[in-house]
C-alpha positions in Angstrom: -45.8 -8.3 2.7 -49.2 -9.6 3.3 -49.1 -13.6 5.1 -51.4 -15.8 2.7 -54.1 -17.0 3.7 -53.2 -20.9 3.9 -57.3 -21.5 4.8 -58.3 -20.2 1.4 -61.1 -18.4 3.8 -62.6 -20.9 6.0 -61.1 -18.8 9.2 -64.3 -16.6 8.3 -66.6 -17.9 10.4 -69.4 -16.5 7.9 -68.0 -18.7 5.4 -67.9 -21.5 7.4 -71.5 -21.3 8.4 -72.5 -20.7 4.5 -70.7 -24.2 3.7 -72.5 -25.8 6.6 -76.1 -24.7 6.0 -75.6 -25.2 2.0 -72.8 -28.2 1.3 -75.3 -30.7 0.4 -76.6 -27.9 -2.3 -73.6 -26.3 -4.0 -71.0 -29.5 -3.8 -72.5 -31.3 -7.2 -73.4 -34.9 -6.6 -72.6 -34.5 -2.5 -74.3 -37.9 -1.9 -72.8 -39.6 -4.6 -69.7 -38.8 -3.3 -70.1 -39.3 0.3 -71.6 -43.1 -0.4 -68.6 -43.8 -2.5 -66.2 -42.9 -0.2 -67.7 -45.2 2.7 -68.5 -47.9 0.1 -64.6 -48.3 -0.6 -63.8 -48.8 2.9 -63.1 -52.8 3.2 -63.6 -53.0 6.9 -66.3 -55.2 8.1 -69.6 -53.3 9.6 -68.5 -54.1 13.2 -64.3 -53.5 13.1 -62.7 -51.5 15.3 -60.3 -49.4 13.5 -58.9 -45.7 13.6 -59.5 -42.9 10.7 -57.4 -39.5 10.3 -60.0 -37.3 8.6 -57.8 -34.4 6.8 -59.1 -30.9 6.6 -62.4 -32.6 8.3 -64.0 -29.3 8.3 -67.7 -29.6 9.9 -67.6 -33.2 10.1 -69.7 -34.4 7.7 -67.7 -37.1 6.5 -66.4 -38.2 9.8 -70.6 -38.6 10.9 -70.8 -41.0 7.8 -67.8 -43.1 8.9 -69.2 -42.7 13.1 -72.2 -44.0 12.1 -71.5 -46.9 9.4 -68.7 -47.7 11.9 -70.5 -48.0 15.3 -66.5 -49.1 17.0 -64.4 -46.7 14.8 -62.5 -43.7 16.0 -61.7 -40.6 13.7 -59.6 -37.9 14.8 -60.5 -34.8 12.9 -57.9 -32.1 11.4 -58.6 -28.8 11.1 -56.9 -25.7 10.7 -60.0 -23.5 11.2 -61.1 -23.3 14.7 -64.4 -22.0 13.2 -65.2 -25.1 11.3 -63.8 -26.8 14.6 -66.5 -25.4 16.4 -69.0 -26.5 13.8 -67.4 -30.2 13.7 -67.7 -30.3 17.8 -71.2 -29.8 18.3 -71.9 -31.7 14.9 -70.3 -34.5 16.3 -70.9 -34.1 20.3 -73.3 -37.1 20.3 -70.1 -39.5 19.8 -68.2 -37.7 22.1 -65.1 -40.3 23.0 -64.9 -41.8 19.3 -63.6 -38.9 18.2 -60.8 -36.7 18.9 -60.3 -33.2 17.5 -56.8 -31.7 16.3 -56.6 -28.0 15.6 -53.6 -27.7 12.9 -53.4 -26.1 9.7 -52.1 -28.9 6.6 -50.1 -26.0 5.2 -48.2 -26.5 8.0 -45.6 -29.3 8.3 -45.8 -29.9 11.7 -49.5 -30.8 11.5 -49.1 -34.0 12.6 -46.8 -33.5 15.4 -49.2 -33.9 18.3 -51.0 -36.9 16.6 -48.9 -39.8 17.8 -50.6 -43.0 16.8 -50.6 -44.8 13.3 -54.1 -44.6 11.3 -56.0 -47.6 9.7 -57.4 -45.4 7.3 -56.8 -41.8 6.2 -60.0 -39.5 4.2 -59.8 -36.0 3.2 -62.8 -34.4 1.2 -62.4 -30.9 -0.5 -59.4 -29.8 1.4 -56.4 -30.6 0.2 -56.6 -28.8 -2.9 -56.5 -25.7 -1.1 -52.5 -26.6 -0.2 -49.6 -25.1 -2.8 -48.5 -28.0 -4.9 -45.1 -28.5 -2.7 -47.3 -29.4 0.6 -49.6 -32.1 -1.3 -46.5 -33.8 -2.4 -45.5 -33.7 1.1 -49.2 -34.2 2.8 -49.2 -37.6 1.0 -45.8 -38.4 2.2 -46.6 -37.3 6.1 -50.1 -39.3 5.5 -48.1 -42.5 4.6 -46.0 -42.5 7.3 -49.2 -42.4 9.6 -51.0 -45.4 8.3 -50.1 -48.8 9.1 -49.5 -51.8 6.4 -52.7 -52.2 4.4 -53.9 -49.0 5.5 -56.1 -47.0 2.6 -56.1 -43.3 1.7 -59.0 -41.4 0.0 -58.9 -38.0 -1.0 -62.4 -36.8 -2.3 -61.1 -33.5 -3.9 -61.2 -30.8 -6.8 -59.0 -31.5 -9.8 -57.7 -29.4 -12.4 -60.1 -29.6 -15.6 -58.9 -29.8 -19.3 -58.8 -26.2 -20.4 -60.4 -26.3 -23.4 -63.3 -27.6 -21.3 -63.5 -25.5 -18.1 -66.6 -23.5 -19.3 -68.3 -26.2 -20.1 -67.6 -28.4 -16.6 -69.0 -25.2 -14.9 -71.8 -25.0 -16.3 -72.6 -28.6 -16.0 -71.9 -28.3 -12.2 -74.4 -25.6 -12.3 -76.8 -27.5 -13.7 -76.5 -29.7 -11.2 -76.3 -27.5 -8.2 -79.8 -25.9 -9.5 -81.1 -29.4 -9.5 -80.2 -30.4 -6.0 -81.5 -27.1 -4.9 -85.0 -27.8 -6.4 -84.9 -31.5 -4.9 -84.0 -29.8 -1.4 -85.8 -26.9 -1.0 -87.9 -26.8 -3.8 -86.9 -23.8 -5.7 -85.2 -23.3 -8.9 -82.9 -20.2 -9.1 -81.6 -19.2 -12.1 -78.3 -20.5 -13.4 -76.8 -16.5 -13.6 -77.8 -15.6 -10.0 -76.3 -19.5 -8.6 -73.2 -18.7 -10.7 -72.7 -15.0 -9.3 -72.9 -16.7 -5.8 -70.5 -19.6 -6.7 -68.1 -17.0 -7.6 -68.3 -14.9 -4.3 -67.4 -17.8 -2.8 -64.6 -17.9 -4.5 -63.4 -14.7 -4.0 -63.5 -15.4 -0.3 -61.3 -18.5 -1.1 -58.5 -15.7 -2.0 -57.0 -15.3 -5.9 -54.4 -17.7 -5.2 -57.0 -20.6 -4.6 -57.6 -21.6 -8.2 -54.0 -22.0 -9.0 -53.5 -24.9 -6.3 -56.3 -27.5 -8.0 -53.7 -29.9 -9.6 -54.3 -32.3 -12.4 -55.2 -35.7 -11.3 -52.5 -37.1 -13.6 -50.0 -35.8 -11.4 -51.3 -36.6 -7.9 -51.6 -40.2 -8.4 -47.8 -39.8 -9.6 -47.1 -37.9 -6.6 -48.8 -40.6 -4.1 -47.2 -43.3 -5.9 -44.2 -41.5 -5.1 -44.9 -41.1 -1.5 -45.1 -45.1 -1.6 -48.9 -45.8 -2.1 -49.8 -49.2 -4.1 -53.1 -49.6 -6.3 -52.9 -46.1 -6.7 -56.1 -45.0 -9.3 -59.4 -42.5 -9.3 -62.1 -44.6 -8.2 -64.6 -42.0 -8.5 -65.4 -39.0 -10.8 -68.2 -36.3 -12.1 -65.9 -33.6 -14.0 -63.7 -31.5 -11.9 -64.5 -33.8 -8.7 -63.0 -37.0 -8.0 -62.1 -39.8 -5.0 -58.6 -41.1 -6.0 -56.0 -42.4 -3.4 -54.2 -45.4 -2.7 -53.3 -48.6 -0.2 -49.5 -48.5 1.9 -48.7 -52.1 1.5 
């Protein structure tokens, strides 16, 4: 029998490079979603204070929280030594404020290695790649790393309603062509951005789709794993920043 793929793909350093060179195209309302997620920090401008950034990929989000931050630290978590080696040189420039931790989240000794407790804990488009089974427990594992009053976002993919699925797609391609025009100045059509939206899905692996949980249940599942003023704060259809404070 065949070992999944737990990466959903992003071990294929192609793939990884494709993300990197295009994110800010084909992740509808990227900036949107990036300022949110820095906006609901509540640490003054000059705190010192640690971050775990989950499934950090190239480092995008931990270069937003570097740079609002000037005396925060992020330790980045990635199972893909590809988009490790993307994150590293991304990130070179603020070399001791950040550490880097190769480990995959399927796996639940991830967080072995890591030793110290967090202030704050992000994640952005990774943890829906996880079975069901290791989100429940990823939120768990993430509590227990955070210290009182320590905050949890998780900028992610959610299930959509059914009956609407077709119609969030094509919405996000919409948008997609859109950013594409305001960034590079072309407009492609809508069939030929959708053919490519689904190659990289393929490369995600067929089991990929079936992970994206509804949102209902994740905020039960991190209220379960002990989180308070647990709600989405965020959403644009099937994308949304939800998470929660350990008080």
């Amino acid at each position: 029998m065949a070992v999944p793929d737990t990466l959903c793909g992003w071990g294929n350093k192609q793939k990884a490079a494709y993300f990197l060179e295009n994110a800010d195209v084909i992740v509808p309302r990227r900036r949107d979603q990036l300022g949110t997620l820095l906006g609901l920090f509540t640490a003054p401008a000059d705190a010192a204070f640690a971050v775990i950034d989950l499934g950090a990929g190239f480092g995008a989000v931990t270069q937003e929280i570097l740079t609002r931050y000037p005396r925060a630290t992020v330790t980045c978590v990635d199972g893909s030594s590809e988009m490790m080696a993307l994150a590293r040189d991304r990130l070179a420039p603020y070399s001791a404020r950040v550490r880097f931790c190769l480990a995959d989240l399927a796996d639940a000794s991830w967080h072995s290695a890591l030793g110290r407790p967090f202030d704050a804990a992000v994640s952005a488009l990774a943890i829906h790649h996880l079975t069901d089974d290791r989100k429940r427990a990823l939120y768990r594992e993430t509590f227990d790393l955070l210290r009182p009053g320590g905050l949890f976002l998780n900028n992610d993919l959610v299930a959509a309603p059914p009956a609407l699925k077709d119609r969030f797609e094509a919405l996000n391609l919409q948008v997609i062509q859109d950013q594409e025009r305001a960034r590079r100045g072309t407009a492609r059509p809508l069939e030929e951005i959708r053919a490519e939206m689904h190659e990289q899905l393929r490369m995600a692996g067929d089991r990929h789709q079936s992970h994206i949980a509804p949102m209902r249940d994740q905020l039960q599942w991190l209220l379960d794993a002990g989180f308070k003023s647990v709600d989405c704060y965020w959403k644009y259809l099937d994308i949304a920043i939800f998470g929660g404070v350990k008080q």
